[in-house]
N, C-alpha and C positions, 0 to 999 in steps of 0.2 A: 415504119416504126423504127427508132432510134433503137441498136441495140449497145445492151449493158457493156461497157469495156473489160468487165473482170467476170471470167469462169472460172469457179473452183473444182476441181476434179478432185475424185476421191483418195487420192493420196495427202492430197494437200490440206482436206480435214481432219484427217487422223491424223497427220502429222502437228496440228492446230491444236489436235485434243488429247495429244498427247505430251505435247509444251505446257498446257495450261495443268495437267496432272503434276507434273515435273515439277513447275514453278510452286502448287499449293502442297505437296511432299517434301518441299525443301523447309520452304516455312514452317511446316508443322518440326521437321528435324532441327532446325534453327531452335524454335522452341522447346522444343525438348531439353536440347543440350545447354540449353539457360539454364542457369544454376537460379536457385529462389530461397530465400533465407528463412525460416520459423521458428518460431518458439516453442520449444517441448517442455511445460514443466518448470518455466524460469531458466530454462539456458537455450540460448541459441545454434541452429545447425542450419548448413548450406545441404540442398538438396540437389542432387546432381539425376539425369536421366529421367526413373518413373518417379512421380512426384506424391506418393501416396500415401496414406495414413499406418498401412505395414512397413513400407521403405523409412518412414520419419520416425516411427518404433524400433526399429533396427538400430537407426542411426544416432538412437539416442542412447541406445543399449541399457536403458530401465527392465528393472527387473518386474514387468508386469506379468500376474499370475491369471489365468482365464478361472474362467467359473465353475461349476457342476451342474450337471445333467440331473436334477431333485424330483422325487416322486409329486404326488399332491400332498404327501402326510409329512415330506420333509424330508427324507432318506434318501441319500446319495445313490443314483443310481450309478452314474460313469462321473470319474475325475476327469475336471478342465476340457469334459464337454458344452461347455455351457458359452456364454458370451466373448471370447476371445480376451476386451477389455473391455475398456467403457471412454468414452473421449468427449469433449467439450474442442469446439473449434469457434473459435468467435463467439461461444454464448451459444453455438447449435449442437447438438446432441447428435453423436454417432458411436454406432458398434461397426461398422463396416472400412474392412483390409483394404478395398478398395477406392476410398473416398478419394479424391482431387482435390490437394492441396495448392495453394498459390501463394507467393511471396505475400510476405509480412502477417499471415496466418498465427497466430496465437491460439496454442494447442495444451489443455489437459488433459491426462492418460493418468485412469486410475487402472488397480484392479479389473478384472472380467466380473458382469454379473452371473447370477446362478441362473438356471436357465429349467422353466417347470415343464415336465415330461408332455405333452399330447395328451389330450383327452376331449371323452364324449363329454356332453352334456342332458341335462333332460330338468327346463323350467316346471316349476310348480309356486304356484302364491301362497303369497304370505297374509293372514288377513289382518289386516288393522283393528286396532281396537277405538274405544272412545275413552274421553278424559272429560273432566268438569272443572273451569278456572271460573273465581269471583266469588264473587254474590249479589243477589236481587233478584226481583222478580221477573225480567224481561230476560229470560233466556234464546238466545240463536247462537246459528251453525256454523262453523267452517267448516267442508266434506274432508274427508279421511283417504287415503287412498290403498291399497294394498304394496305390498312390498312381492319378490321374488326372488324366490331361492332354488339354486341350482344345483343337483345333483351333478356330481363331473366322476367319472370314473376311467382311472389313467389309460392308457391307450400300453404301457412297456409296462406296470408293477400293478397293474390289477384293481390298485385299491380305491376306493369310494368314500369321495367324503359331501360333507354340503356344505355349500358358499351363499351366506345373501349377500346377494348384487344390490338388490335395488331397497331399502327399507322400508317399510309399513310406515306411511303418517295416519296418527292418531286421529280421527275425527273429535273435534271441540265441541263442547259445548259450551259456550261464554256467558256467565249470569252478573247482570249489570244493573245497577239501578237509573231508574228513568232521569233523562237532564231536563228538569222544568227551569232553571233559572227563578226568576222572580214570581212566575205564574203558580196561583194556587190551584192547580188543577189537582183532579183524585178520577178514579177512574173505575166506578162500579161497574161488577159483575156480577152474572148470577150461572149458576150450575145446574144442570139437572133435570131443565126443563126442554119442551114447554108443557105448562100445565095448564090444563082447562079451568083449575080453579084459583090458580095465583097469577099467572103470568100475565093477564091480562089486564088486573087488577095493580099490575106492579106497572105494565106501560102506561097506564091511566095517571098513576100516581107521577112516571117519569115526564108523562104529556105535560101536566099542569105544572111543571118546575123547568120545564123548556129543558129535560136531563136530556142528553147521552149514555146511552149503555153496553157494554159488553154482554152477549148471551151465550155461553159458553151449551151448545144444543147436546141434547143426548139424539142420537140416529132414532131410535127404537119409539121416542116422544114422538117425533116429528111423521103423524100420520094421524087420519082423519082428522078431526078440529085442531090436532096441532099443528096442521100446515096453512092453517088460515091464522093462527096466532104469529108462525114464523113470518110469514108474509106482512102482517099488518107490523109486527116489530122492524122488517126489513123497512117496509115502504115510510117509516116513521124515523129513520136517520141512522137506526141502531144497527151495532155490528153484529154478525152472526157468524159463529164459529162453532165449533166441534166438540166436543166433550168425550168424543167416542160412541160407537156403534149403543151398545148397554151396560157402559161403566163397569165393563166384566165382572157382569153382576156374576156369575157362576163362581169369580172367586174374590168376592166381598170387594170389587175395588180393585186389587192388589193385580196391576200389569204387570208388573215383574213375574207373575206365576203362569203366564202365557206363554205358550209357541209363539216364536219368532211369526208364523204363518196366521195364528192365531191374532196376534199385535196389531202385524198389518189390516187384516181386516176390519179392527176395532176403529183404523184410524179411515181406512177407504168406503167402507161402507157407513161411518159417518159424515165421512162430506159428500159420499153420493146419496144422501138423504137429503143436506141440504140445498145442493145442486137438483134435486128432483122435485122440491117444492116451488122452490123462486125460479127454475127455469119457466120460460115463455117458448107459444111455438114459433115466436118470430126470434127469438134470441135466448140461445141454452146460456143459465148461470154458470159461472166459475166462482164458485165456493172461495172462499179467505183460507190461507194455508198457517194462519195464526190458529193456536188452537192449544188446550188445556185438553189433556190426556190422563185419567184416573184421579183417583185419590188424593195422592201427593206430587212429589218431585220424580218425574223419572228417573231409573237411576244407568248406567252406563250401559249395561248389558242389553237395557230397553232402547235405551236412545239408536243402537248400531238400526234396530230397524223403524223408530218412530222418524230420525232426524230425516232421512233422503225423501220422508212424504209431506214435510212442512215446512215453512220458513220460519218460525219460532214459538216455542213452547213457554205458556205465561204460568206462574205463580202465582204469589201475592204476598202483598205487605202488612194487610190487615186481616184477620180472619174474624166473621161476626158469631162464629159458631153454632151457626143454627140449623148445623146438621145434626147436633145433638141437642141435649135438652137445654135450648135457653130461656129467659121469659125474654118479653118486651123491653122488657126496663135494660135488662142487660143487654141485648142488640142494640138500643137504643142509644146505650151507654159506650157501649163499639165505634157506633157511627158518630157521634159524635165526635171524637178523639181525631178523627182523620184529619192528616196535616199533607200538606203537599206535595206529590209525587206518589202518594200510595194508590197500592191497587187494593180495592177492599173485594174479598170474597162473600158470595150470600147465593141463597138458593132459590129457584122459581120451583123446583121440584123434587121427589124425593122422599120428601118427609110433608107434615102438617108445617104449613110456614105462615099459618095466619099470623106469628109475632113478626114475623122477617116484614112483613106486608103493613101492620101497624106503624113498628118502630120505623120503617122506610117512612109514612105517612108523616109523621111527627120531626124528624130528624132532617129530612129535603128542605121543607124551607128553611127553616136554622141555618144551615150550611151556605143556601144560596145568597141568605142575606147576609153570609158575614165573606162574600166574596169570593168562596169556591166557585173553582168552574168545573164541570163534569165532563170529561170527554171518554172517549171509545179508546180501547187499550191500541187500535193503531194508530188513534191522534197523538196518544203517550207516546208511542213509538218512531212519532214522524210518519207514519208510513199511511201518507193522503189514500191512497190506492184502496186502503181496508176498509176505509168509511164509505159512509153513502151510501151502504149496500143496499138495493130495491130489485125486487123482484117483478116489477111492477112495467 
């Protein structure tokens, strides 16, 4: 075997690695002793040795003032304990004595900032509220979120205050009227039912006019013969929706005079009624999250707990008032009037609605011959998904 002509012996490596120290100590000293030129402020200075953001302070001999040491409530604890100054270097932000400046460096030096004492903190939420923008009768959601505020108590001066950090957004509710464009559609609805003795007579009437319907369900209807009415209304095109648990009955209608805990059930155990009817044991229903809740308009305080159980909350544009006392002629006189894009209100139950059921009789063709189309309040809404409901 050919041997290597060079042995290096251990002198002769330290002596190697201690040239090569030598050589990159010099250089760093060469560098050093570069002088590099900045701008402090609009005037320019040569910096000689350590090249740093206090040496270029010095050098400029500005009268910069540092900051205070401030409680949380604002009170000076310690003078020109606080931020030393405040500097801008090329557009970068610095408080530090120490930074590395290099030629041609463009430097502002204001004042120190004030500088706030140490503290604990201890999160707690904020709760959002709800808001109502527009008007019409196709009411939906934007969700709300909570905000958070933070209890901080100084760590040097004791004192306690609260901070919100994060704000509370409002949950919306946005009421909008339907965009039908040139189509004359309307979009009846009934409340209240189902009833053994109207509603079924009201699908008969909607069969024979080839209608669509909205059936806004009560929970508490929808049991024995009323689950074979909900069914035959399902499997017959029409939408099936919610009305609430029993229209709280206990206080005439008026959900606003409910528990929060109280609300929700109005609204869950109305659509696990109609999820219990139209389910199959080969395929459980999911109920339409479209739904008409009491009386009226919800009003804010209701919405915090109806909004997060549905995708939107329907009104209406026509009322035929046959929850109180109307005749025929006057429903009659209702239906008729309906012009495009409304949503008309009526009852399958509730009350005696033999006139609802009449004037319906007499007022459907009319309408269909003068060009109305009747659709389900989520064909008004665009929203294909709500229709077609079958339980079937």
């Amino acid at each position: 075997m050919r041997k290597s002509w060079y042995h290096p012996t251990l002198g002769k490596v330290v002596f190697i690695a201690l040239a090569l120290a030598f050589v990159v100590f010099a250089a760093q000293l060469c560098s050093s002793a570069s002088p590099i030129h900045v701008t402090v402020n609009g005037s320019q200075y040569e910096l000689r040795g350590e090249k740093t953001m206090q040496v270029a302070l010095k050098e400029s001999g500005l009268p910069i003032n540092p900051g205070d040491l401030i409680s949380l409530e604002g009170n000076v604890i310690k003078r020109s304990a606080g931020d030393p100054f405040y500097a801008t270097v090329n557009d970068e932000e610095t408080v530090d004595p120490d930074y590395k400046l290099r030629d041609g460096d463009v430097i502002t030096i204001v004042d120190g900032n004030d500088k706030l004492e140490p503290y604990d903190a201890v999160e707690s939420t904020v709760p959002f509220s709800a808001s109502i923008v527009g008007v019409g009768p196709i009411h939906t959601f934007t969700p709300g979120s909570d905000g958070v505020l933070e209890t901080r108590t100084g760590q040097i001066s004791g004192e306690v205050v609260d901070k919100q950090t994060v704000d509370p957004v409002d949950l919306i509710e946005t009421r909008s009227e339907p965009v039908v464009g040139d189509r004359k559609v309307v979009a009846l609805t009934f409340d209240g039912g189902p009833s053994i003795a109207y509603t079924e007579d009201i699908l008969d009437i909607l069969a024979a006019n080839n209608v669509k319907a909205t059936f806004f369900c009560r929970g508490d209807a929808i049991t024995g013969e009323g689950v074979n009415i909900v069914k035959r209304a399902a499997a017959e095109g029409h939408q099936i929706c919610t009305h609430s648990y029993d229209d709280a009955e206990l206080m005439n209608g008026e959900m606003s005079l409910l528990t929060a805990e109280q609300l929700a059930d109005e609204v869950n155990l109305g659509l696990q009624a109609i999820a219990d009817a139209l389910s199959t044991e080969e395929e459980p229903y999911e109920p339409s999250r479209i739904a008409r809740i009491g009386v009226k308009d919800l009003d804010e305080k209701s919405l915090l707990t109806v909004a997060p159980l549905i995708d939107a909350e329907i009104g209406w544009t026509l009322d035929t008032g046959d929850w109180v006392y109307m005749t025929e002629d006057d429903i009659y006189g209702v239906l008729m009037s309906a012009s495009a894009g409304d949503v008309v209100r009526m009852h399958d139950g509730g009350a005696q609605q033999d006139a609802t059921v009449a004037a319906l009789k007499r007022a459907l063709p009319k309408l269909v011959k003068k060009g109305y189309e009747f659709v389900t309040v989520g064909e008004l809404m665009g929203d294909s998904k709500a229709d077609d409901e079958s339980g079937e």
